[in-house]
C-alpha positions as CSV (number, residue, x, y, z in Angstrom):
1,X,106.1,-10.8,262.2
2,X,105.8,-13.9,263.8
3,X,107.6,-16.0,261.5
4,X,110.3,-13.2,261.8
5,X,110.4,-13.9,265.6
6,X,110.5,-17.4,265.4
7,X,113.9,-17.6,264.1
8,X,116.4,-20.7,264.9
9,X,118.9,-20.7,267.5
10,X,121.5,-20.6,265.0
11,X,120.1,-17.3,263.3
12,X,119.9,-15.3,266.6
13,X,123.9,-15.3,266.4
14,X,123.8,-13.3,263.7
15,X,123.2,-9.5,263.0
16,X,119.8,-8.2,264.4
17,X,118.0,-5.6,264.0
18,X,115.2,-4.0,266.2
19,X,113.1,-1.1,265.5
20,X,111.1,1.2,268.4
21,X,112.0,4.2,270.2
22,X,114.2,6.6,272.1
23,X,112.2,8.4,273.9
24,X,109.3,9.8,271.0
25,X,111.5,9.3,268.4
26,X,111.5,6.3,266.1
27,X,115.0,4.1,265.6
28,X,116.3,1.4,264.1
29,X,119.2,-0.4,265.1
30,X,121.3,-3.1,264.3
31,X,123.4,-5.1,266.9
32,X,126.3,-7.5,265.8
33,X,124.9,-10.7,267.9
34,X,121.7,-11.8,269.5
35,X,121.3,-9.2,272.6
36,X,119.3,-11.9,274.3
37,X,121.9,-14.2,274.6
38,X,125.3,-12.4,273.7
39,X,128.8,-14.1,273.5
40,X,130.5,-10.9,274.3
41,X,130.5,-7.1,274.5
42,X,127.8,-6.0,271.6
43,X,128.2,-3.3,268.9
44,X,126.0,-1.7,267.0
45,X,124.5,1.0,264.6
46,X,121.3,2.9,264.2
47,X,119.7,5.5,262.6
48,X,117.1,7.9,263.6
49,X,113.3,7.3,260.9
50,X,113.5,10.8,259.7
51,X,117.3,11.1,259.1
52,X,118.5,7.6,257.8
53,X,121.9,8.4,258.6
54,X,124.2,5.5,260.2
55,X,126.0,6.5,263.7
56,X,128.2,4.2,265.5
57,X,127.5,2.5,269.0
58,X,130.3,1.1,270.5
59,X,130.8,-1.9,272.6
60,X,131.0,-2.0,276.5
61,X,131.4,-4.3,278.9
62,X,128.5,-6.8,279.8
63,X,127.0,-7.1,282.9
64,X,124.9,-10.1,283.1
65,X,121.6,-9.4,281.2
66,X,122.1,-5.8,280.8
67,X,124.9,-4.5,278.5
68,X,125.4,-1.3,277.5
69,X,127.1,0.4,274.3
70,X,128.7,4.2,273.9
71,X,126.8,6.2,271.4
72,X,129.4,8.3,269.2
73,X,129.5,11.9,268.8
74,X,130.7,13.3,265.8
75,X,134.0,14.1,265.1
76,X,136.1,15.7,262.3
77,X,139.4,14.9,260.9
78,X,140.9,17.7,263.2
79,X,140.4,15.6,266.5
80,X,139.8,12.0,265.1
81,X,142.5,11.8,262.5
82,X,145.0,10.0,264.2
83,X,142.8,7.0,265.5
84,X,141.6,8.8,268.7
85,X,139.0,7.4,270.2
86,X,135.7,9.5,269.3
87,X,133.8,11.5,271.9
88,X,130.8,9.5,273.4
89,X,127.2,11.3,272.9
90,X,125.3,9.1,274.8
91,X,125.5,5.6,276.8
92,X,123.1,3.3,276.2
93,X,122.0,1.2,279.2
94,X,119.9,-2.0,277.8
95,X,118.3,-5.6,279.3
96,X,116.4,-7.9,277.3
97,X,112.8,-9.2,277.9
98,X,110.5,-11.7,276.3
99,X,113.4,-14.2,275.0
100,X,115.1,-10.9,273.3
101,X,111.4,-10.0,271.7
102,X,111.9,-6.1,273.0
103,X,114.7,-4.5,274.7
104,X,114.1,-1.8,277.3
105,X,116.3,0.3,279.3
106,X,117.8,4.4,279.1
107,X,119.3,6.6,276.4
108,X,121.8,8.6,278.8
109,X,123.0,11.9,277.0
110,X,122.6,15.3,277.6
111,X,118.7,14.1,278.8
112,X,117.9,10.9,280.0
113,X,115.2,9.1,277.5
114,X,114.0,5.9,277.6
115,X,114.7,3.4,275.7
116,X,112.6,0.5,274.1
117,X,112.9,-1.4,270.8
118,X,111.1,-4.7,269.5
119,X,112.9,-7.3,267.3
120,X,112.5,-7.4,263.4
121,X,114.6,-10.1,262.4
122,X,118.4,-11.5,262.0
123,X,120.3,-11.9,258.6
124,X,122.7,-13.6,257.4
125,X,126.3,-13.1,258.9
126,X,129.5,-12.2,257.4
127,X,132.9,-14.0,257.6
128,X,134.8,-12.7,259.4
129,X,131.9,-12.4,261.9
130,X,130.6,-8.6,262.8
131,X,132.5,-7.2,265.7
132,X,132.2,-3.3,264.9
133,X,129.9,-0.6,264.1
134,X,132.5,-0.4,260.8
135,X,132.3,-4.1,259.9
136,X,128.1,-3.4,259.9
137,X,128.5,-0.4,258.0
138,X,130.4,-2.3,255.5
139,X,128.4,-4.8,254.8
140,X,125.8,-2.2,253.5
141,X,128.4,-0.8,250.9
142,X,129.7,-4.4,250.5
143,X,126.6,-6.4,249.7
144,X,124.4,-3.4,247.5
145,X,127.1,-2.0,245.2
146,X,126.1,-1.8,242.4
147,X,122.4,-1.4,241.3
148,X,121.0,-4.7,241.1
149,X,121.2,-6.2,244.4
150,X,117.5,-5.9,245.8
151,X,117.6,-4.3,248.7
152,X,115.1,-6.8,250.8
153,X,114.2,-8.2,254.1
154,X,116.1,-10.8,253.9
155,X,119.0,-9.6,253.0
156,X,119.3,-6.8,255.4
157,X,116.5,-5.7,257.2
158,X,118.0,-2.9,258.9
159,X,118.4,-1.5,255.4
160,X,115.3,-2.5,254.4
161,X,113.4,-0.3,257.0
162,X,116.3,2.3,256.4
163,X,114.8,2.7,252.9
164,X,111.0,1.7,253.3
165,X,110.5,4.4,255.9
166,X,110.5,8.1,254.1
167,X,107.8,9.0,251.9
168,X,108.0,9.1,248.5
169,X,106.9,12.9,247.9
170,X,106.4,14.8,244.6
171,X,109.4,16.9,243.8
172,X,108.7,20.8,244.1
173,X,107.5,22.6,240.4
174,X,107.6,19.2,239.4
175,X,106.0,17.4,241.3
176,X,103.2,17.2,238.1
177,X,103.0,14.5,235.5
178,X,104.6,15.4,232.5
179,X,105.5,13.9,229.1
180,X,103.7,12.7,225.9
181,X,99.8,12.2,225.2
182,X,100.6,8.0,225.1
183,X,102.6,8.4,228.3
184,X,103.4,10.5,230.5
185,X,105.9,10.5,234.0
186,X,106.6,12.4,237.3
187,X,109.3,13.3,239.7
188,X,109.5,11.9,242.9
189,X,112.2,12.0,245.9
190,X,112.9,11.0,249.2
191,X,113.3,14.4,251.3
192,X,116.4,13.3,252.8
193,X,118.5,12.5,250.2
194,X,116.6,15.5,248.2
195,X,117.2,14.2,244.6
196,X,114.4,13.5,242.0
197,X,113.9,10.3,240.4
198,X,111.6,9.7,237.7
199,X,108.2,7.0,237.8
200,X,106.3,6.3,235.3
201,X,102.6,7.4,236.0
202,X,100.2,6.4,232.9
203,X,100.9,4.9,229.5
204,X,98.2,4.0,226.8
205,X,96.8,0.9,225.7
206,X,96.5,-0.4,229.4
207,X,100.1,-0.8,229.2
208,X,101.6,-2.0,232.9
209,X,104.3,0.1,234.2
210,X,105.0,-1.7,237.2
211,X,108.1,-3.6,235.9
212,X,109.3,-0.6,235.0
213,X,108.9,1.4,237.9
214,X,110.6,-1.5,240.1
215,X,113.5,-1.0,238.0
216,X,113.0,3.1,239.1
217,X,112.5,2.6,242.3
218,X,115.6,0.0,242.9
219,X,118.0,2.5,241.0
220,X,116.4,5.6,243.7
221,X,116.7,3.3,246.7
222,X,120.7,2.1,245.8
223,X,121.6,5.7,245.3
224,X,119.9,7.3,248.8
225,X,121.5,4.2,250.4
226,X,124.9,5.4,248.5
227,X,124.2,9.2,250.1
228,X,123.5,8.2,253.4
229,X,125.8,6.2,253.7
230,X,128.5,8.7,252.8
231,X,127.0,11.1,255.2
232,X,127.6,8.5,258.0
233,X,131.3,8.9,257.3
234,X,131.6,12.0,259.7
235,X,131.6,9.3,262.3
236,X,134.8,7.9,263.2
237,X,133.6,5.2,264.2
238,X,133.1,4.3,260.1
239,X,136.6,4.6,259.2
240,X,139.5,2.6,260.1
241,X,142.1,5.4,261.0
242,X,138.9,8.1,261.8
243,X,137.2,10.5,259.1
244,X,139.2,12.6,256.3
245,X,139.1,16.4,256.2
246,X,136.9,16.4,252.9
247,X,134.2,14.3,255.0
248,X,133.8,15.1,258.5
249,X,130.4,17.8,257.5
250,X,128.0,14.6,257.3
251,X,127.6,16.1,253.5
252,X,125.6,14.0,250.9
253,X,128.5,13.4,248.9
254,X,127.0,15.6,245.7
255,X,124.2,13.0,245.4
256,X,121.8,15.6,246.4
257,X,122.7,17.8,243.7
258,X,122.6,14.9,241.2
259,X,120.0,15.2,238.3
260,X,118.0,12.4,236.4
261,X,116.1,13.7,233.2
262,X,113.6,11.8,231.4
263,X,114.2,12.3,227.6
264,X,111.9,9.7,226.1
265,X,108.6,7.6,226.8
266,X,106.5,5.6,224.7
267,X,104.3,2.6,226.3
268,X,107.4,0.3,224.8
269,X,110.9,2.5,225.4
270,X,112.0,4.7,228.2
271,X,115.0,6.8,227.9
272,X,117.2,8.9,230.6
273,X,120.4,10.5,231.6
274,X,121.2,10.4,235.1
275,X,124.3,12.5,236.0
276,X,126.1,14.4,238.9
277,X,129.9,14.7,240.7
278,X,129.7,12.1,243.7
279,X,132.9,12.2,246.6
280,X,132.4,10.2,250.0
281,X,136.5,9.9,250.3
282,X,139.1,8.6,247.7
283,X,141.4,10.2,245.3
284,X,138.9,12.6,243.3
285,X,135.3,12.9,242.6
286,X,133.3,10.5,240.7
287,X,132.2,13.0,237.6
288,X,129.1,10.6,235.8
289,X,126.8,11.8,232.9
290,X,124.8,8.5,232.0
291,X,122.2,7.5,229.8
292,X,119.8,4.6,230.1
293,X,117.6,2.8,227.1
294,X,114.5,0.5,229.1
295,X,112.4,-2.0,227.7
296,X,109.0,-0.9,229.9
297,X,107.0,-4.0,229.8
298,X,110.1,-6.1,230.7
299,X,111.6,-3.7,233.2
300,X,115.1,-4.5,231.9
301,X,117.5,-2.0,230.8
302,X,118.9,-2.5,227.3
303,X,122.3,-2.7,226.2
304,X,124.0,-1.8,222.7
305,X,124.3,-5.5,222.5
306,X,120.5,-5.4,223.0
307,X,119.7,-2.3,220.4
308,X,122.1,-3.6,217.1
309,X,122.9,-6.1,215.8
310,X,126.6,-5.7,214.8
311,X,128.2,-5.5,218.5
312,X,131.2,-7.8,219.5
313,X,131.2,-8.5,223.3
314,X,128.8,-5.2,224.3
315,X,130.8,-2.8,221.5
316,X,130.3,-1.6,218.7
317,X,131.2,-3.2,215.7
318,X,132.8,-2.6,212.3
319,X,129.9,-1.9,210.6
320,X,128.3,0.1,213.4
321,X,131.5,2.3,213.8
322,X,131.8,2.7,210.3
323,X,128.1,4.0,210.2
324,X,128.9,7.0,213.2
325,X,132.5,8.1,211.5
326,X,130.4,8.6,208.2
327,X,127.1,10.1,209.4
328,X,129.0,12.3,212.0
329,X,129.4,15.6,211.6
330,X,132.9,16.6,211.7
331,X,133.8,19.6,213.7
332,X,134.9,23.0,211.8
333,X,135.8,25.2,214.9
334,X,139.8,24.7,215.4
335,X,138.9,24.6,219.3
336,X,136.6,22.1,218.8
337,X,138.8,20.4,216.5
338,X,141.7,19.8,218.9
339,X,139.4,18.8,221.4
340,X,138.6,15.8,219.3
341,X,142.1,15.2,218.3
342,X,143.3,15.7,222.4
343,X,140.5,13.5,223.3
344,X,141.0,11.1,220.6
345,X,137.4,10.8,220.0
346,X,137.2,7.9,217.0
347,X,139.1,5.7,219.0
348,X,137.2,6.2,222.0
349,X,133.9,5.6,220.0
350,X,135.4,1.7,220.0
351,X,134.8,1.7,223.4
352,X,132.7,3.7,224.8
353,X,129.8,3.9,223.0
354,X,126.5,4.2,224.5
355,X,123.1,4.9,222.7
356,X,120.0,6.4,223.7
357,X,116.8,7.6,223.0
358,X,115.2,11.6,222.2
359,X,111.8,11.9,222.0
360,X,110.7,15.7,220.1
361,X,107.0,14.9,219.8
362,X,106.1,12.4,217.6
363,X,109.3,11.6,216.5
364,X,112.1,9.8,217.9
365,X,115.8,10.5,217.7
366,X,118.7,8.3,218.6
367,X,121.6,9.4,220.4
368,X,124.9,8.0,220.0
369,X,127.5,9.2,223.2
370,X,130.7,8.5,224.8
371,X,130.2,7.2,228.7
372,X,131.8,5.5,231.2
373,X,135.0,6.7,230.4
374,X,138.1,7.0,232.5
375,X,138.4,10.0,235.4
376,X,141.2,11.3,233.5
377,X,139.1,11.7,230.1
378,X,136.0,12.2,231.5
379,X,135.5,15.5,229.6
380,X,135.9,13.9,226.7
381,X,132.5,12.4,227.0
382,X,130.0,13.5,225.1
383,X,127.1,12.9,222.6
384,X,128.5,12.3,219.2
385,X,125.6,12.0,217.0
386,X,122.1,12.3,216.9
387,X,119.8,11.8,214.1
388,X,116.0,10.1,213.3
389,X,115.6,6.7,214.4
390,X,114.6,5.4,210.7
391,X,118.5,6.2,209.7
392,X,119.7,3.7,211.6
393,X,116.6,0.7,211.2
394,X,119.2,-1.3,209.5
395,X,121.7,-1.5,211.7
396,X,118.9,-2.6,215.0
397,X,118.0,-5.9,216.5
398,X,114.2,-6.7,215.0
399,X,112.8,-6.7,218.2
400,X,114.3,-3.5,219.1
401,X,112.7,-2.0,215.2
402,X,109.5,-3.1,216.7
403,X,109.9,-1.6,220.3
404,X,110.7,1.9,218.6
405,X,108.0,1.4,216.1
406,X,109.7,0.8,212.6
């Protein structure tokens, strides 16, 4: 901490984040300068521990060391669609002490409460520079799209503590390891996003899972950032021309009835299928049903690139299409049959084939499927073969053959 509180000059300009307390109740918030030494009126956002959920404080006038900021009040498309200026919940009435090491002052809302937070640490700033609770909230959805970014310290601490903060609790009924003799998983989920994620608990042959499970844990820690952020967007302060009618309830979005299910797990291969219908705002829901192949000593998720060996730029290729329009099993149900031909599955096969793994016991099955596709054809995705792994042995990467065990 005290390296964190050391900080140049130069950084204190920047975003900062504090953590502490209004009243009993444990915040974190994140101001758009250095409240120590501000250039102008401050902004800000913060979250309450046990909710995680963004809400906007807006700037207000300095006045010498103290400044103070108008906490937001929710507010529905019905009264904040035009731009009107949101309701204010609270005022919050701030000076700093210790060179801007705490900040102390009074929550004013329906109760008075005091207020005192200590200071975590600055990151880096944007360009333009933070000016707005929306420009902070931005950056979150800006910087960890996607489900690589790390989501670390130093590269946003407020969202750091956001996400380091809730327990990791067993899901209920199955909350239990489960799985296969040589290795076996669990559920877990943070209670207020409310989906389960897998881990990996134990594999054989001393076999480390904690690659693997970093790669878990990452993928759940992106996606409860993704729902709470979109429950933030009842806030009008979060939107440039104030919330939408489909988003003014401070829903999840349909992350929290999203579903990940394990279907294989060896000490070498894990497989899953993560799906659900996601909406914070746009033109229609985002419908998903993916599936994921990971090598579990490396933590890395594999590709088809990474699984055969004919593949031209991540697809399939000749050979490898040829094999799926010869071993699949062409439907004899005239429904069925102009689904295809509506759908136009072969030619969709070209590019948007995905491959995965079943495990029935001993034996392992692959799964070819159609994913990713576009929102229009998303019901024409689905699996399109499935048979034993040692069917296909010719067509894989060696070190993929080995991985599975042939």
């Amino acid at each position: 901490m005290a390296a964190l509180l050391g900080l140049s000059t130069a950084a204190l300009a920047e975003p900062v984040t504090y953590a502490g307390k209004i009243g009993q109740t444990d915040i974190v918030v994140e101001f758009t300068g250095d409240p120590s030494a501000p250039d102008g009126p401050l902004a800000g956002r913060y979250f309450y521990r046990s909710k995680g959920v963004d809400i906007p404080l807006q700037a207000r006038p300095l006045k010498g060391r103290r400044f103070e900021l108008a906490e937001e009040e929710a507010c529905g498309a019905e009264k904040c669609g035009e731009g009107q200026a949101a309701p204010v919940a609270a005022i919050w009435r701030l000076a700093s002490a210790d060179k801007g090491k705490t900040l102390e002052g009074t929550w004013i809302g329906k109760k008075t409460r005091p207020l005192k937070l200590t200071r975590i640490a600055a990151r880096e700033q944007t360009e333009p520079p933070a000016s707005s609770p929306l420009d902070l909230h931005d950056f979150t959805d800006i910087k960890f799209s996607g489900d690589d970014a790390p989501i670390t310290m130093e590269a946003s601490p407020y969202d750091y503590l956001r996400l380091d903060f809730a327990p990791r609790t067993l899901a209920p009924r199955i909350g239990e390891k489960t799985g296969w003799p040589d290795a076996s998983f669990s559920y877990v989920v943070d209670p207020r996003t409310r989906f389960a994620m897998p881990r990996i608990v134990e594999l054989s042959g001393d076999t480390s899972a904690e690659a693997a499970n970093a790669l878990l844990h990452n993928r759940h820690r992106h996606a409860s950032l993704g729902a709470l952020s979109c429950a933030a967007l009842r806030y009008a302060g979060f939107h440039e021309n104030g919330p939408i009618d489909t988003m003014d309830d401070g829903s999840l979005g349909g992350y929290e009835d999203s579903t990940s299910e394990v279907t294989s797990l060896t000490p070498q291969l894990m497989s899953w299928r993560e799906s659900g219908s996601l909406f914070c705002g746009g033109a229609h829901p985002t419908n998903y049903s993916e599936a994921y192949v990971m090598d579990v000593r490396r933590g890395v998720l594999l590709g088809l690139q990474d699984i055969f060996s004919d593949t031209v730029d991540g697809k399939p290729g000749p050979s490898l299409i040829a094999f799926i329009a010869e071993r699949r099993k062409k439907p004899t149900d005239q429904t069925q049959i102009d689904f295809e031909a509506e759908c136009g599955t072969n030619d969709l096969v070209d590019d948007y084939l995905a491959a995965s793994l079943k495990r029935d016991g001993d034996k392992q099955l692959l799964v070819f499927r159609l994913q990713g596709l576009p929102h229009a054809i998303q019901a024409c995705g689905d699996d399109v073969l499935e048979l034993p792994v040692s069917e296909a042995q010719d067509l894989f990467k060696p070190e993929f053959a080995r991985l599975v065990g042939l």
